[in-house]
N, C-alpha and C positions, 0 to 999 in steps of 0.2 A: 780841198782835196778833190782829185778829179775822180773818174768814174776809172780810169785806167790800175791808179793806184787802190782802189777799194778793196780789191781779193789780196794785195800783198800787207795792207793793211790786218784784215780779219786774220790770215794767217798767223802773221807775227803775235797779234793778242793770243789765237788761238795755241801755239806756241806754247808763249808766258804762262798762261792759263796750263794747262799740262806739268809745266814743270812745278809750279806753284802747287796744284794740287798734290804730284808725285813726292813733294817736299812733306805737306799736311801729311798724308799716311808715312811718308817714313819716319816722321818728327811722332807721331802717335804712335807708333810700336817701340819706339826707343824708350819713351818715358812712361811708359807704363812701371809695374811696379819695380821690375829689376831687371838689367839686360842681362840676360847668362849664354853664352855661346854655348853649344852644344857638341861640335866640334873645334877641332884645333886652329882650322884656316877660318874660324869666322871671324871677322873684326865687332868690336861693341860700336853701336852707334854713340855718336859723343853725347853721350846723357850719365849721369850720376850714378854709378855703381852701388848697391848695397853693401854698407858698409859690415852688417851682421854674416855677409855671407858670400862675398865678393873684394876683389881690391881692383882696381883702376891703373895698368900698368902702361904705360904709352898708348892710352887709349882704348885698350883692349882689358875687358874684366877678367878677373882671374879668379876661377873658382873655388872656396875655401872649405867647400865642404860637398864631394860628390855626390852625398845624396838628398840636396836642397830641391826641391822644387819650386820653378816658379813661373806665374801668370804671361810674362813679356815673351814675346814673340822674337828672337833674334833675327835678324838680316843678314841675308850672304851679302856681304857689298865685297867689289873687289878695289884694289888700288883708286884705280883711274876716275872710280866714279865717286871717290871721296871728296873731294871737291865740290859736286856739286850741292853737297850737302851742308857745306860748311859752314853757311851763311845761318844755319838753324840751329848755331851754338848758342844763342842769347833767347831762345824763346825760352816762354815759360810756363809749366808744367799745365796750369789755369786755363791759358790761352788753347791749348789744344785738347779737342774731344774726340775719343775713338770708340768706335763701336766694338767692343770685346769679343760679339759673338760670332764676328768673322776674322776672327783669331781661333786658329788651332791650338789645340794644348800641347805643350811642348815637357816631356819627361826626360830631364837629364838621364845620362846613361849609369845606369847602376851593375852592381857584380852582380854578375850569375851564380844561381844557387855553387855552380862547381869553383866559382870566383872567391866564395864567400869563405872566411875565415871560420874555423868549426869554433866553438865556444868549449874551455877547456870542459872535462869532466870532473868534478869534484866526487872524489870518494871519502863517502862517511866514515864516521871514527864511529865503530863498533862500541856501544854504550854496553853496559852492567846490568843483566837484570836487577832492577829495585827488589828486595824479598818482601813480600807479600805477607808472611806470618812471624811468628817466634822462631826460633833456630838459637841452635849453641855457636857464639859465636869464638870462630876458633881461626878466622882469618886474619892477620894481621893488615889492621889497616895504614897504619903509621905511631909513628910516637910525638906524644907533647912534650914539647922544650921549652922551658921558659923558666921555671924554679930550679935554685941554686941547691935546693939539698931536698932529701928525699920526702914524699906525699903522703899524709899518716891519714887522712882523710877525703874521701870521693862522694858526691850528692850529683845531683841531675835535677834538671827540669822537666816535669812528664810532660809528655807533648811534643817535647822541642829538641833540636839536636845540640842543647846548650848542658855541658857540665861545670861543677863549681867542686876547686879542689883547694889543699890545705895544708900547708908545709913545713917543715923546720926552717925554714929561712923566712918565715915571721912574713909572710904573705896568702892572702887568699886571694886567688886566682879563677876568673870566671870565662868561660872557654865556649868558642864555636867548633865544635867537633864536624862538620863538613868540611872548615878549611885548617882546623888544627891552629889555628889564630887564637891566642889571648884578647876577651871583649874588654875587661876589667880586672886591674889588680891594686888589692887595698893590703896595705903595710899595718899590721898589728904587732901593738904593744906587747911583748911577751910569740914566745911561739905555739898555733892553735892547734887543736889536733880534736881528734875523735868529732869531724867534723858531720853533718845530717842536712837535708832537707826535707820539708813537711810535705806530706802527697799531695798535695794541692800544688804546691810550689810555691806559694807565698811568705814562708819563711823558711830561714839558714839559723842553725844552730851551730856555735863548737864554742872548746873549751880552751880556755886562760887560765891555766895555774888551777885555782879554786874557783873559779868562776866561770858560768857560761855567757857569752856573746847571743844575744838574739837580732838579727837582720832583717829588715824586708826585700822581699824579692819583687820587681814589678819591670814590666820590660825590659828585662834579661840583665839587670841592673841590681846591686844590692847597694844596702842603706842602712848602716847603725840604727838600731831603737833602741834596746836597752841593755843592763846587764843584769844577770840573773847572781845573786851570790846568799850564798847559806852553808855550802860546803865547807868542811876545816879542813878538810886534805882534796890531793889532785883529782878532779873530776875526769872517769875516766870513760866513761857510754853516756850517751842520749838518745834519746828515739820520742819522734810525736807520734801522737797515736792517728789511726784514722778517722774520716769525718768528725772530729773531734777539736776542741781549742786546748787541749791538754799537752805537756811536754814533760816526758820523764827523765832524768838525772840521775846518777848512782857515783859513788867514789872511793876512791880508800880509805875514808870515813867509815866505810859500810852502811853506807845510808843508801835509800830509794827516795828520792822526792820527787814529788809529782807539783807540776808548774799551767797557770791559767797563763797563758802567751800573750795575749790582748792586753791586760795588767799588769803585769810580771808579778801577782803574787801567788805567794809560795802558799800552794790547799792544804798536801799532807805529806807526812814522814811515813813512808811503811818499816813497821817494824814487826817482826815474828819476834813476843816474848815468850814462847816456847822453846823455838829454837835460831838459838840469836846467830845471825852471821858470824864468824867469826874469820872472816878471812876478805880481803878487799871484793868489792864485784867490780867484772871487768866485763860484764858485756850486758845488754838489755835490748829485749826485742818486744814490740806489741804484737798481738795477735790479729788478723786482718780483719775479725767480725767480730770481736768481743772483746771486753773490758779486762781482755789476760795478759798479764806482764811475765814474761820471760826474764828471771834474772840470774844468769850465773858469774858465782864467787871464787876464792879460790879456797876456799875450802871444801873443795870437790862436790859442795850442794848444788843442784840446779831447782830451782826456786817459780813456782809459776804462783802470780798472786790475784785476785779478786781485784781491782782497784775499786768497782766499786764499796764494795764490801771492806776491800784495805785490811784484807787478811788473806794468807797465804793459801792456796787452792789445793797445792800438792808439791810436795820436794821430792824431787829423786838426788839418788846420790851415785853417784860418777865414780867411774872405776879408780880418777884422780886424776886432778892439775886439768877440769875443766875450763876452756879457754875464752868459747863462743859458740852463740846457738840461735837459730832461728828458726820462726814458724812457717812451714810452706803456705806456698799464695793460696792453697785452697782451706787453710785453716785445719787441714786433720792430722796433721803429723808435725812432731816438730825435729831437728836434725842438730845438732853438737858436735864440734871438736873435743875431743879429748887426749890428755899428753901420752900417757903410755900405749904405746904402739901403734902410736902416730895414726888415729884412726876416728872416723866419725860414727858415732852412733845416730841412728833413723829410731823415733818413738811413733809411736801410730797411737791415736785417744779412739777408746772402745772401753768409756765410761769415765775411764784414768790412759793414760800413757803408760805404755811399755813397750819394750825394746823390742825392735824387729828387724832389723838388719846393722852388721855394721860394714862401713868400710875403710880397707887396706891399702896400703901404694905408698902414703908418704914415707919416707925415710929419715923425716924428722919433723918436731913440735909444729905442728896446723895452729898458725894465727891469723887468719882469717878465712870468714865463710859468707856465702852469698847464697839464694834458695832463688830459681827465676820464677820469674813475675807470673809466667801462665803454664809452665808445665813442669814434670815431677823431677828437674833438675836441679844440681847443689853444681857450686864450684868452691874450690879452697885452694889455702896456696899457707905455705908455713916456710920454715928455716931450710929447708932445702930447696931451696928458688923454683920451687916448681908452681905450674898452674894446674889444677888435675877436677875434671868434669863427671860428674857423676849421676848416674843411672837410680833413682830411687823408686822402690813401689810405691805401686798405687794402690795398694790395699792391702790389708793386714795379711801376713804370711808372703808377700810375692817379693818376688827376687828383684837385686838393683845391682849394680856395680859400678865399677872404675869405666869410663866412657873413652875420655881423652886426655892427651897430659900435654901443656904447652913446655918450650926450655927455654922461651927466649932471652928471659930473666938472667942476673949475672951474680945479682944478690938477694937476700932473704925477700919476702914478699911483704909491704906495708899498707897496702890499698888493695882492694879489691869489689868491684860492686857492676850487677847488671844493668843495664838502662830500664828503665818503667816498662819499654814498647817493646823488650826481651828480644832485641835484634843488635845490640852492642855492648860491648865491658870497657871500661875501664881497670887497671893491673899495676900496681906500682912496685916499686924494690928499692931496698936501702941504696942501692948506687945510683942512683937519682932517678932511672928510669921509669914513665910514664907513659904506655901503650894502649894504646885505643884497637878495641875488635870487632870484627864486624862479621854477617854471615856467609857462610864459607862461596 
């Protein structure tokens, strides 16, 4: 090579050189981690499109998601200078190293806040105050469907929004009263009635013909144990006592027996041979602090007896055709149906019991009564489909009355009972109806 050609020499390497390097950086901005154009008129350099968030359409990536961000630096290339690039389609990713930090950061174009789609607004669904105490519940909350004939028996779970009912169509039925859902229904031999639960809720009581059924209760579930029998005629009340392992039974027999639950055997017969029953008992209540049996018959006695003792404490005798009666939650009074003039009498104990208020409203025979669990309310419901709330003193001499009267009923009343937590009933009637309430 002579001395003349030496500069067109260096030229030409220097040249090569130039393009060769100008290839290096544009081959390292392409394959960085994803080409994303930023505008419309940019071309992708021909490197690999991400596939998560990119597509490869003649070249040119197509962005799948406007607000991807990413590391690669795109290139304006225009037409003409594609070419000289071209040769840089088989390098590979290894081969070339680029300096990052003279790359700028490049932010796709995203919407403006006034761009930006609003996010709908969701408007809340106005909830139910929860009641916080007792109340007369006088709201209707829905009805239970699910028994083919009417509900002669109502119990509950204390604690739980779970009730257990009892039917002429020879089932007993165990109920989620939040959703009004049947949990459990057991098909009994014979139809059960005058049905109970123990205050603890560990056992279901009701009666077969001459016989009572004893159940356990345990996660909301009941369970045959055993059968209780001693009666000669239809067993018509039961009631366990509280804190107690005791279970009382009464029938057309005119018998009182009193039952150990844990063994099923039979302790004792009460019997007054003074003055002997002489007419079926139809209803039995224990007293909420003491060892006092409520029993009334129909021979117009209402009967309150010692059980320890197992002798009668005091009979009062009813104007007639006493029905049912129970001791108020706080133990001092105790309250009765009676048939002539369809009216309840209120007794207050100030030594012995005696009458201190009665009340009026039905328009016909009150067969059923309920006393709430924490304040000096009664509810009853008898042959004229009515449900009716009542006002009772609190202290001897003071005034009570007629409160409120439900109609929703269509036939006689067969069930009736407050919840433990005195914030919902249960209400049933011979035409199948079964109403759950709740407070107002």
């Amino acid at each position: 090579m002579d001395s003349s050609s030496f500069p067109n020499f260096l030229s030409a390497w220097w040249s090569l050189f130039c393009r060769c390097l100008l290839g290096a950086c544009l081959l390292g901005a392409c394959l960085s981690e994803a080409c994303i154009p930023t505008k419309p008129n940019l071309q992708c350099r021909p490197c690999p499109c991400p596939e998560e968030t990119h597509s490869c359409e003649q070249g040119v990536c197509v962005e799948k998601n406007a607000a991807t961000v990413s590391n690669c630096l795109p290139q304006e290339v225009s037409v003409e200078n594609v070419g000289d690039v071209g040769a840089m389609d088989s390098a590979s990713p290894k081969e070339v190293v680029q300096d990052s930090s003279s790359l700028e950061e490049v932010t796709p174009d995203l919407q403006t806040p006034e761009e930006a789609t609003p996010e709908p607004v969701l408007e809340k669904t106005p909830t139910e105050p929860k009641p916080t105490g007792p109340c007369l519940p006088t709201r209707l909350v829905g009805e239970l469907t699910g028994h083919s004939s009417y509900v002669n028996g109502i119990g509950f779970l204390p604690g739980k929004s779970i009730a257990i009912t009892s039917s002429l169509d020879q089932n007993v039925r165990v109920w989620d009263l939040n959703t009004r859902q049947i949990l459990q229904t057991e098909a009994i031999q014979g139809a059960p009635f005058n049905l109970t639960v123990s205050p603890d809720g560990l056992w279901l009581a009701f009666a077969v013909s001459n016989n009572v059924q004893l159940w356990k209760i345990s996660q909301n579930k009941i369970t045959y144990d055993k059968t209780l029998s001693s009666h000669t005629d239809e067993v018509t009340s039961m009631e366990f006592q509280s804190g107690s392992d005791k279970l009382a039974t009464a029938g057309k027999d005119k018998k009182v027996l009193l039952w150990d639950i844990f063994s099923g055997k039979l302790l004792t017969s009460l019997e007054n041979t003074t003055a002997p029953v002489k007419g079926p008992i139809v209803n039995l209540a224990f007293h909420p602090q003491s060892n006092l049996l409520l029993a009334v018959d129909e021979d117009v006695v209402v009967r309150v007896w010692d059980v320890d003792a197992k002798e009668v404490y005091q009979n009062y005798v009813a104007s007639a055709g006493a029905v049912v009666g129970r001791f108020t939650s706080d133990g001092l009074a105790m309250v009765y149906a009676v048939a002539p003039g369809h009216q309840l009498d209120h007794w207050f104990y100030q030594g012995s019991f005696s009458v201190n208020f009665k009340g009026t409203g039905h328009t016909a025979k009150v067969t059923h009564l309920d006393v709430h669990p924490q304040k000096p309310w009664a509810v009853s419901g008898g042959q004229d489909t009515t449900v009716r709330f009542w006002d009772l003193p609190s202290a001897p001499g003071g005034s009570g009355g007629l409160r409120d009267t439900l109609t929703q009923h269509k036939g006689r009343i067969t069930g009736l009972a407050f919840q433990p937590n005195g914030q919902g009933m249960l209400s049933a009637s011979v035409n199948g109806q079964l109403l759950f309430w709740g407070c107002p």
